[in-house]
C-alpha positions as CSV (number, residue, x, y, z in Angstrom):
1,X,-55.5,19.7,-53.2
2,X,-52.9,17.9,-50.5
3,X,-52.6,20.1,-47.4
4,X,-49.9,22.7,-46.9
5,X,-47.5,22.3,-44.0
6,X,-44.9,25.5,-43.2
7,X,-42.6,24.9,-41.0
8,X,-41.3,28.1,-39.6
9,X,-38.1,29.0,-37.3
10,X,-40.0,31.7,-34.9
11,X,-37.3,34.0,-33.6
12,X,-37.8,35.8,-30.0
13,X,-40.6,38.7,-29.9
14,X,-43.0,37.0,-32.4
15,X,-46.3,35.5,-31.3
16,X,-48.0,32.3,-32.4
17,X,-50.8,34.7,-34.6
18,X,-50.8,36.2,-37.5
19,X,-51.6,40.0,-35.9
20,X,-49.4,41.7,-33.8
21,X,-49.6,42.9,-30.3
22,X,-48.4,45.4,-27.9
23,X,-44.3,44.8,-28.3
24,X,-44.8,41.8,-30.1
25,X,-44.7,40.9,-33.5
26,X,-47.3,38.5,-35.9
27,X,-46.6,35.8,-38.0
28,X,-47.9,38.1,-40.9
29,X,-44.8,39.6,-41.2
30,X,-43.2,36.9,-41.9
31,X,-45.3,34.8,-43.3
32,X,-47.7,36.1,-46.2
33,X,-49.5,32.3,-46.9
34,X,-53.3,32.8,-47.1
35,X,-55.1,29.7,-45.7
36,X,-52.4,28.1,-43.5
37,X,-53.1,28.4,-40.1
38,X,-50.8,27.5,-36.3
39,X,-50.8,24.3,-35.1
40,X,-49.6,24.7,-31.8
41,X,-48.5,27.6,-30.0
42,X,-44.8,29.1,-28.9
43,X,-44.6,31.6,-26.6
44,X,-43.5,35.2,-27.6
45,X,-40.3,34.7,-25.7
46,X,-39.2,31.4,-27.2
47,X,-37.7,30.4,-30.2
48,X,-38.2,27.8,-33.1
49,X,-40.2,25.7,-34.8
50,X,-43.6,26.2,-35.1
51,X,-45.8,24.5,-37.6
52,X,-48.6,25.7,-40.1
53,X,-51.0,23.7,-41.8
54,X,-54.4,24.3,-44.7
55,X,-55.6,21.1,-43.0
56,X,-57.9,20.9,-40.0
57,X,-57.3,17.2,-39.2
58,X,-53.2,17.7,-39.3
59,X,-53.6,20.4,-37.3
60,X,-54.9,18.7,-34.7
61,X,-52.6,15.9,-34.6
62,X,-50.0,18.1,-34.3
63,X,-51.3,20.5,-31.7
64,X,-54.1,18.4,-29.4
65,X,-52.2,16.6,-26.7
66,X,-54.0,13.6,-26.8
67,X,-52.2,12.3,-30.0
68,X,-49.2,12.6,-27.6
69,X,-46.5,13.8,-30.6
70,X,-43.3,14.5,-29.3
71,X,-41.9,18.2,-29.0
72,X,-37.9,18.7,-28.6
73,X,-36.6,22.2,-27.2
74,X,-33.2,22.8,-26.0
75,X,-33.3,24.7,-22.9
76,X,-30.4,26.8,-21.8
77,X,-30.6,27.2,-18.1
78,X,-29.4,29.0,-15.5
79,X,-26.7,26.5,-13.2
80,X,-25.1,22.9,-14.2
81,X,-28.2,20.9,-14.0
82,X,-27.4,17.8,-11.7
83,X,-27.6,14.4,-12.7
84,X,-30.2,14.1,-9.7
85,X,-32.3,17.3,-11.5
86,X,-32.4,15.3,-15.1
87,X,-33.5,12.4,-13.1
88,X,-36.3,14.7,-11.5
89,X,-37.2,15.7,-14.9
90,X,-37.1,12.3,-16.3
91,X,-39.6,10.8,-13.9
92,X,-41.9,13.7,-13.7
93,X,-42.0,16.9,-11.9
94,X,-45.1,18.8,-9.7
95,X,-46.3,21.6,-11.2
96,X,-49.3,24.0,-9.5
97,X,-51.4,22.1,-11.8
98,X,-50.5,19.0,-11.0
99,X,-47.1,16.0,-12.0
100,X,-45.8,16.5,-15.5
101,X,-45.7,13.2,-17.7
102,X,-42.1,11.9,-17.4
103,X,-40.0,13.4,-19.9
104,X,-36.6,12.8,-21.8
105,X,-33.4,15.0,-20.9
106,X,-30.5,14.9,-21.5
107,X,-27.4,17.6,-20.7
108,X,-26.6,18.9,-24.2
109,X,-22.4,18.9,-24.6
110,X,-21.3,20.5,-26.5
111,X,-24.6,23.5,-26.7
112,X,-26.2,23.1,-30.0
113,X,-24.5,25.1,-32.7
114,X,-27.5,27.5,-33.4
115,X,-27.9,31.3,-33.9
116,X,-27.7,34.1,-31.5
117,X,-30.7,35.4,-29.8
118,X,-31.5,39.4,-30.5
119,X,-31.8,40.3,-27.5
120,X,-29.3,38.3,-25.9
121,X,-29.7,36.8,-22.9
122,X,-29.4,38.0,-19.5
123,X,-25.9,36.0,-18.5
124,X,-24.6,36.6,-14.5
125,X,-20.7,36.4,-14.4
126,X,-20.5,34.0,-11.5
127,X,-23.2,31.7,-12.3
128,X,-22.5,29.0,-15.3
129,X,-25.2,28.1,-17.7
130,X,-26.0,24.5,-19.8
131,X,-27.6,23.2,-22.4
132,X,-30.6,20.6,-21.8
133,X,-32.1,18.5,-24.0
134,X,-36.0,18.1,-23.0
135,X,-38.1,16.2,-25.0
136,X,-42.1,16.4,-23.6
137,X,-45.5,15.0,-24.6
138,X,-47.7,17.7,-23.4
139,X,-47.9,20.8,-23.9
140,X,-49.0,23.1,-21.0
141,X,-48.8,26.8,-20.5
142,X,-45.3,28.1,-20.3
143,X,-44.4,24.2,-19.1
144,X,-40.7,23.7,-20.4
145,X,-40.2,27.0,-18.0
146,X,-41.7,25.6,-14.9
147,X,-40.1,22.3,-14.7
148,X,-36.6,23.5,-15.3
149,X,-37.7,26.2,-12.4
150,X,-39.3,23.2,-10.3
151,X,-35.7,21.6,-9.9
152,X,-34.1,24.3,-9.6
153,X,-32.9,25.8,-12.8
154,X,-35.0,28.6,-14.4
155,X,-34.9,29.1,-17.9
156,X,-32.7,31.5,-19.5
157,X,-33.6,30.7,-23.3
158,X,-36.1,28.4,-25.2
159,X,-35.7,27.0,-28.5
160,X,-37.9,23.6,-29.9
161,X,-36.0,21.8,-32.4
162,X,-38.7,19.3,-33.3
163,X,-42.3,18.5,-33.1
164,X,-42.5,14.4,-34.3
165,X,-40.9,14.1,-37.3
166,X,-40.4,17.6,-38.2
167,X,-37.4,19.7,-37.2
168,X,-36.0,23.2,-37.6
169,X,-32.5,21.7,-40.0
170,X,-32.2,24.2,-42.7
171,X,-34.1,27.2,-41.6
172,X,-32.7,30.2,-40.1
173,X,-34.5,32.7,-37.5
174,X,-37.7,34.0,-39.1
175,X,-37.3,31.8,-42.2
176,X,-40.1,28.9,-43.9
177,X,-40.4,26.5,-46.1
178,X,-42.8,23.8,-47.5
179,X,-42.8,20.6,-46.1
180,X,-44.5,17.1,-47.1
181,X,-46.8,15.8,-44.6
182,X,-45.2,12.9,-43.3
């Protein structure tokens, strides 16, 4: 039997497991697939794709850093990101566990056309937001946050498009589908 890949568009509030917890929701109810498990993880507060697989192997190349598969998010932050700050985040940043892998990113104009988040964000009248375009090859705890904080401008919402050569086209908020392995 060929393995099963989901890919699923996690909205805000749902965790990367199947039970709930506390405030947040589980997969399970949204997703009612016996024998496909996460490959990766996306925190409760970010949004997007996250990928399910039956296979063991594929899950590994998708989720273990050391097969170095690119993840996309777009990353609305706080401030008009410098050119000097994408450069920052191009070569590298320090985190408190050490310099990031350089990255790609990219000021997104116009945002990417996409849904609204429930809750909203929280938006201060005299402070602008953008759209970046951050494209990494690690995957660290809560890292996409910490290097828009490290140069200067923290996070207001998190949304990965793609993880290699799979992306979130087609699927709305809390939605799946099939996918071939490619």
């Amino acid at each position: 039997m060929p393995p099963r890949l989901i890919r699923f568009n996690k909205p805000y509030g749902v965790l990367s497991q199947f039970t709930a917890e506390g405030k947040w929701q589980g997969l399970k109810d949204y997703i009612d697939q016996p024998g496909v498990y996460v490959a990766g993880r996306l925190d409760a507060d970010s949004e997007g794709l996250l990928l399910l697989t039956s296979d063991g192997p594929l899950q590994a190349r998708i989720a273990d850093p050391r097969f170095k598969m690119e993840k996309i998010y777009w990353v609305q932050v706080e401030g008009l990101p410098s050119e000097d700050a994408l450069a920052q985040l191009r070569s590298g940043v320090q985190l408190n566990d050490g310099p990031t892998r350089p990255a790609r990113a990219r000021l997104l104009e116009p945002p990417p056309a996409i849904w609204e988040r429930t809750p909203p964000i929280r938006e201060r009248k005299a402070i602008p937001t953008a759209w970046i375009e951050l494209a990494i090859r690690e995957g660290r705890n809560r890292q996409v946050r910490r290097m828009t904080a490290a140069v200067g401008f923290p996070t207001l919402r998190l949304v990965r498009a793609a993880i290699g050569p799979y992306t979130l086209d087609g699927l709305a908020p809390g939605a799946w589908a099939e996918q071939a392995v490619l």
